[in-house]
C-alpha positions as CSV (number, residue, x, y, z in Angstrom):
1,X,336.1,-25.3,100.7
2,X,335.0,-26.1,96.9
3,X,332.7,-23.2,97.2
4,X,335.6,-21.0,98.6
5,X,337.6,-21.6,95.1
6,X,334.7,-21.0,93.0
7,X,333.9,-17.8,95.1
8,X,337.5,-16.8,94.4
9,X,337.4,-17.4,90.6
10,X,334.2,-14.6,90.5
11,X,335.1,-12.3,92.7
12,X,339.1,-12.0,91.2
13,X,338.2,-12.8,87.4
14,X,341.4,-14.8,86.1
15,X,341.4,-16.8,82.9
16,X,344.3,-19.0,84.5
17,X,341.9,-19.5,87.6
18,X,339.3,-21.3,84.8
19,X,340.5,-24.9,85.2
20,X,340.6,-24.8,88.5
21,X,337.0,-23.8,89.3
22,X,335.9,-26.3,86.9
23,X,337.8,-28.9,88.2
24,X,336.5,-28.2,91.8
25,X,332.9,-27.9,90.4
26,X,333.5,-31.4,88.3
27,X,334.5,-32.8,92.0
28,X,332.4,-31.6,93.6
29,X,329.6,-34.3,95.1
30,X,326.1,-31.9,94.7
31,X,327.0,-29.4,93.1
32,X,324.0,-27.1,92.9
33,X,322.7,-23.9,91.1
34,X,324.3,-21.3,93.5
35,X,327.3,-23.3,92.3
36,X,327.0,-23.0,89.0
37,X,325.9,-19.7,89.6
38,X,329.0,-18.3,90.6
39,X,331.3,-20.2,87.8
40,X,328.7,-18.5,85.6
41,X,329.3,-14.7,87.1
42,X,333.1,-15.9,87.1
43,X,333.5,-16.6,83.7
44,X,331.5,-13.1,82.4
45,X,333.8,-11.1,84.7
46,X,336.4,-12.6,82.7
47,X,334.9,-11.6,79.4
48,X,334.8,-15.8,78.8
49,X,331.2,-15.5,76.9
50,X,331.5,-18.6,75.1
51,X,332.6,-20.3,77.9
52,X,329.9,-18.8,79.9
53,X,326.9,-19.5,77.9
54,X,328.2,-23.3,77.3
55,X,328.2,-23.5,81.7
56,X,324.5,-22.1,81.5
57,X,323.4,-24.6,78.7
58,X,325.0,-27.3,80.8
59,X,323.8,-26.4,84.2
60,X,321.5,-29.1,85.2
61,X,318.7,-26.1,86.8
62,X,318.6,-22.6,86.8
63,X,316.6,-20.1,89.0
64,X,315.9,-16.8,87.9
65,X,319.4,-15.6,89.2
66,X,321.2,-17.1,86.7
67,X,318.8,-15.9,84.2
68,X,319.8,-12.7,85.5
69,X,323.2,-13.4,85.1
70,X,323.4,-15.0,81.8
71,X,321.5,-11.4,80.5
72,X,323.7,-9.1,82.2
73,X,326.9,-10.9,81.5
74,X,325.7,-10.5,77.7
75,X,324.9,-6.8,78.3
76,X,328.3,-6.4,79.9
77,X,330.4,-8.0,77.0
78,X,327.9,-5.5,74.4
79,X,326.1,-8.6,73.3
80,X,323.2,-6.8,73.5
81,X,320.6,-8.9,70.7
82,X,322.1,-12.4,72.1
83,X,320.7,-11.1,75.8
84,X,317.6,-9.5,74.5
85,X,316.7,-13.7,73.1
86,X,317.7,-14.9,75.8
87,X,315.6,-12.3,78.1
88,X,312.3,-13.6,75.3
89,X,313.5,-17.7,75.9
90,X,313.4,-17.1,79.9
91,X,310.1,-15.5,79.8
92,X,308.0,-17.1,77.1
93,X,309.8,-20.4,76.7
94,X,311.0,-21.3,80.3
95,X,307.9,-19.2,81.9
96,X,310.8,-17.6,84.2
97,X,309.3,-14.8,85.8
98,X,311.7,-11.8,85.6
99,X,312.2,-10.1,88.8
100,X,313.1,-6.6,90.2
101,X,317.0,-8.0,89.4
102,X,315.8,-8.8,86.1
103,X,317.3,-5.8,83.5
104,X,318.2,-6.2,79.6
């Protein structure tokens, strides 16, 4: 169910959906990294960057899918020097291995 809402949130990108999903993720008893995963996706569909990179920051791991994420949400909302550091800080600072999903 808690994954259902969250799922909803990326797949229809809705800035009034935003408190909901993070009140389902707050609730929610493990969340994990697909979970934050898709609040992250969610929030660059809606163009919420800010938002977006402050869910990454916070998320307690990361795998190199929400790497990819984080760098093609920027891409997508033309932040193209803010994904190009973070491309450099997953590679050389958090030796995260791009893969063939990895693009800047």
């Amino acid at each position: 169910m808690c994954i259902s809402v969250i799922s909803s949130f990326e797949l229809t990108p809705n800035p009034h959906a935003l408190s909901t999903a993070q009140k389902v993720l707050h609730f929610m008893p493990n969340p994990n990294v697909v979970s934050y995963n898709t609040l992250l996706s969610g929030y660059f569909n809606s163009g919420l960057v800010t938002e977006a990179m402050e869910a990454f920051s916070a998320a307690p791991s990361k795998d190199c899918h929400s790497w990819n994420i984080a760098i093609s949400g920027l891409v997508k909302n033309q932040r193209i020097e803010e994904a190009m550091t973070l491309f450099l800080k997953m590679r050389y600072v958090c030796n995260v291995r791009p893969d063939n999903y990895t693009s800047l």
